[in-house]
N, C-alpha and C positions, 0 to 999 in steps of 0.2 A: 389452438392453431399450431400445426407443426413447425416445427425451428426451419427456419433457411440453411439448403446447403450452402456450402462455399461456391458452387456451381452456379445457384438461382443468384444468391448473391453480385454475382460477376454479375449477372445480368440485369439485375436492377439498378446498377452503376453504370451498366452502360445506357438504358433506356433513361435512366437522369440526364445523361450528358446527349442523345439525342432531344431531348425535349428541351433543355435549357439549353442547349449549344457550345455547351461547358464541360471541360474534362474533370473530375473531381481528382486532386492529385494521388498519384499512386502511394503515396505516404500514409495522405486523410485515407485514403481505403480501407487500408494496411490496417490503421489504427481502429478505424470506425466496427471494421468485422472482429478487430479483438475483443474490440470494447462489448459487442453485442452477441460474442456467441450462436450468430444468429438467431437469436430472440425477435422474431418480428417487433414490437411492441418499444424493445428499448433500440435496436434497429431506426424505428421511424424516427425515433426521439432524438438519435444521432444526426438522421439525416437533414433533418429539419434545421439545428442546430447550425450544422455547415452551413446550410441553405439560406440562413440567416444571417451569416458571418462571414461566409468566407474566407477562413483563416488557410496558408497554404503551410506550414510550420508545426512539425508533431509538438514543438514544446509551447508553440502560443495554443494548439488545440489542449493540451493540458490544462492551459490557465482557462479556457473558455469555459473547458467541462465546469472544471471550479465552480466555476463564479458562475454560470449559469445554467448548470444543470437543473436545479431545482425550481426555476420558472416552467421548464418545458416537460415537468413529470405530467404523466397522462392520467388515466382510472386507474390500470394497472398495479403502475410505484403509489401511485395515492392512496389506493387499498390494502397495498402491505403497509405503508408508515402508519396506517390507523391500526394493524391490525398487534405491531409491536409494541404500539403505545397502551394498548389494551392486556399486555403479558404479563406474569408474575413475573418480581425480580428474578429466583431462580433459574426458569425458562430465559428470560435478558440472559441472563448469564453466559448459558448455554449458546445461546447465538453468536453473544460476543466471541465464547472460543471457538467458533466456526469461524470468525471474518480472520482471525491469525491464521488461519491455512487459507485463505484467500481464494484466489481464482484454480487451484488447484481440486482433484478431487480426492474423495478419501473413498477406502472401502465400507463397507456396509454388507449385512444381510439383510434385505430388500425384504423376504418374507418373515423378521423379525425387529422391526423396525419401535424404538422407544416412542410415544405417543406425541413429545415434541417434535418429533423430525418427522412423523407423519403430517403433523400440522403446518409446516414448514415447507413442505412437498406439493399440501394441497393446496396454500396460497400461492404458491408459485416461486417462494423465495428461493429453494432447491430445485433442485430437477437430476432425473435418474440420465447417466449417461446412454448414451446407445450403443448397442453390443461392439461396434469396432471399436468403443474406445476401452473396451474390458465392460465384464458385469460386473451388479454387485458394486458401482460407483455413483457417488452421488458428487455434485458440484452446485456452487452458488449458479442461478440460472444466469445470468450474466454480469457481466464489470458493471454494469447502469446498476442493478437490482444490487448489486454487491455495495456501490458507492451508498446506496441510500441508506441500507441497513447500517454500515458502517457509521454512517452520522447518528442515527440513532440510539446505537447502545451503548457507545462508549461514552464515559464521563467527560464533562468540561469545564477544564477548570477557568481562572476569570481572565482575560486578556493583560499583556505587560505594556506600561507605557515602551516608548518608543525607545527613549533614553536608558533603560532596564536591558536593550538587546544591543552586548555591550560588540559580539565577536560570536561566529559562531559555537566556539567553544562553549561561552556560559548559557545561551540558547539551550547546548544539550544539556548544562546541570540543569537548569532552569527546567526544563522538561523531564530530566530523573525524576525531580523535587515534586516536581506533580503527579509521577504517574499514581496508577495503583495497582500493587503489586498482585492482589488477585486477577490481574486484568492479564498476567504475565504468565502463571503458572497455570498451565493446561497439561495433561495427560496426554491428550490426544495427540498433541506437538511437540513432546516434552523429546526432547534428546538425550543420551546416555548421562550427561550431567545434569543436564537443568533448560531450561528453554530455549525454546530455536532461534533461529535470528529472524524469521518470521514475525514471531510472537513481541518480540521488542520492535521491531519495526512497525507493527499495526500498533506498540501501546506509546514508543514517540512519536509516531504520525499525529496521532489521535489527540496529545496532547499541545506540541509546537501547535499545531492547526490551528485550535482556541486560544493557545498561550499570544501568538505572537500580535500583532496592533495593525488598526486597519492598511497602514500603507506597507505590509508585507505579508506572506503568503506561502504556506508549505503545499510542495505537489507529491503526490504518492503516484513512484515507479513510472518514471519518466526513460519514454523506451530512446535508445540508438541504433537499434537493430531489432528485430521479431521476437528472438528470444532474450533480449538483452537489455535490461532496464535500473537506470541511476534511482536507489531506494530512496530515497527523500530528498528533493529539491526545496530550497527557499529564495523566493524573489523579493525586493525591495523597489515598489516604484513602477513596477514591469520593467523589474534590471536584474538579471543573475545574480546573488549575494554567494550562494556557497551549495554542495551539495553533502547527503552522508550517504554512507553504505555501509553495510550493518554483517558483520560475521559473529560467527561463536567458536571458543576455542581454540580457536589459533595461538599454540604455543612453541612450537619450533621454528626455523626457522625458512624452513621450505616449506610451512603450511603457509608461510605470507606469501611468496611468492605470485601464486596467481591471484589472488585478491589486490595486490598491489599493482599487477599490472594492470588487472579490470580498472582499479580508480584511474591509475594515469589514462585509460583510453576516456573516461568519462570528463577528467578534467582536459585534455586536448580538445574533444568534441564539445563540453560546453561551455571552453573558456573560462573555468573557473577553479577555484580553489577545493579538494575532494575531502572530507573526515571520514577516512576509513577508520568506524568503531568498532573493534571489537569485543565481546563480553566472555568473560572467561569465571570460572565460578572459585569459589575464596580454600576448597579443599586441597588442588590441584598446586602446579607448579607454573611461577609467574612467566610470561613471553618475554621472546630473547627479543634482545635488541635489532631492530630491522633498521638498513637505510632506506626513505623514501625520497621521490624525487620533490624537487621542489614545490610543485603545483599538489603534492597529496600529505597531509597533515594524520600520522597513526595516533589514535587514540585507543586504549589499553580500558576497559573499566571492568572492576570485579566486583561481581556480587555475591550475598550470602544465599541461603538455600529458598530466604522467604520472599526473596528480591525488595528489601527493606532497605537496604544500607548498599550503597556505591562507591565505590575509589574510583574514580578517573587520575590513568597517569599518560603524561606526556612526556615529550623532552624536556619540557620548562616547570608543569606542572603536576601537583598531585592533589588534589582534591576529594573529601570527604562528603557524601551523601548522604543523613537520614532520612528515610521516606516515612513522612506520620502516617 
């Protein structure tokens, strides 16, 4: 079945709200066509969702997705999670460092394609973009389809009591400590030193999410704007606890500058406290000293080439990370 334009779109939002009598808010729209690409399929799965819920709030629609996406998967997602669970590790593998470029697309040649990303294409987990968006690109078929892969290939490690999540601070050791470090070094995303900020962000999402205890909760790319989205949220309670945002390389002093304004907008808008981290690699020269403002907390961590070993340094603190 062909993807929905943005146009049909529009209009199956509005033939909702004549039928129900109900506006769906311009927000939930906003997010529901992101989330779906217009993918009919994870499309309906949104809409139903709202339909069920009624939430009017992009950051409680975050928490809903969470926490109940995975009742409302159709044939579709339920076809691809069998069809990964059936992969060799390698191929895993391979997926995994697709979901670090995320909702983005990458280039390819279409007419020479490796036999996994034909398979990938033909369940439906990729899809080829359409010539306005460039040829020769491929993309995860939508945020739904994306989320679900996402839970399936990355590792999990066991949950922390409650009393273990002491600040966000040791959260993010807590989560170095788990990750794995081959989950971090990809090619495909690799940047002139070492991995992108992408690639650390999909491998602490992946692990906080499992690490932390049922009455708290990490949200991946929690938007304020269209193009504008806080990289890892965590709640306590359904109560804001802290957010992060994730850069690489940041060594001078005017490469913080706009990163640091980003966090202040994110901590004004969600009322909360911001961990701007950034990773910077162990060959290089160390970041100068920035002031931030109150409400945004910079965090500094370097790693080696193999992303085995972490320093976290703060104003107060320096911490040492082995990753077994």
């Amino acid at each position: 079945m062909p993807f929905f334009t943005t146009e049909e779109l529009g209009k199956l939002f509005r033939l909702y709200s004549e039928f129900f009598d109900e506006i769906i808010p311009i927000d939930i729209q906003s997010v529901i066509m992101h989330e779906s690409f217009g993918h009919p399929a994870s499309f309906m799965i949104l809409l139903k969702l709202y339909h069920d819920h009624r939430t009017y709030s992009p950051i409680e629609w975050n928490r809903l997705l969470k926490e109940n996406l995975e009742s409302y998967l159709n044939g579709t997602h339920i076809k691809i999670i069998r069809a990964l669970r059936m992969m060799k590790s390698t191929d895993l593998a391979h997926v995994r460092d697709l979901t670090a470029i995320k909702n983005e697309y990458w280039k390819v040649d279409l007419s020479d394609l490796n036999e996994i990303d034909k398979y990938l294409l033909n369940i439906g987990i990729l899809v080829p973009l359409t010539k306005d968006r460039g040829s020769n690109r491929i993309s995860f078929t939508s945020n739904v389809i994306f989320r679900v892969v996402f839970r399936e290939v990355w590792p999990k490690p066991n949950s922390l009591q409650i009393q273990d999540v002491k600040d966000p601070l040791s959260l993010l050791v807590r989560a170095l400590q788990n990750i794995t470090p081959t989950t971090i070094i990809n090619e495909r995303i690799r940047n002139l030193h070492g991995p992108s900020e992408k690639a650390f962000q999909a491998a602490v999402f992946c692990v906080m999410n499992e690490l932390l205890p049922t009455s708290m909760d990490c949200l991946f790319e929690v938007r304020i704007r269209e193009h504008e989205a806080l990289d890892l949220m965590v709640i306590q309670d359904n109560n804001d606890w802290c957010g992060y945002e994730f850069k690489v390389e940041k060594i001078f002093s005017a490469q913080f500058k706009d990163p640091v304004k980003q966090a202040k907008r994110y901590a004004e808008y969600f009322r909360m406290n911001i961990y701007l981290v950034n990773f910077y690699h162990d060959g290089g020269s160390t970041p100068a000293v920035v002031n931030v403002p109150k409400d945004v907390t910079l965090v500094n961590v370097k790693y080696n080439a193999e992303c085995t070993k972490f320093t976290i340094n703060t104003i107060d603190n320096e911490i040492s990370i082995n990753v077994s």
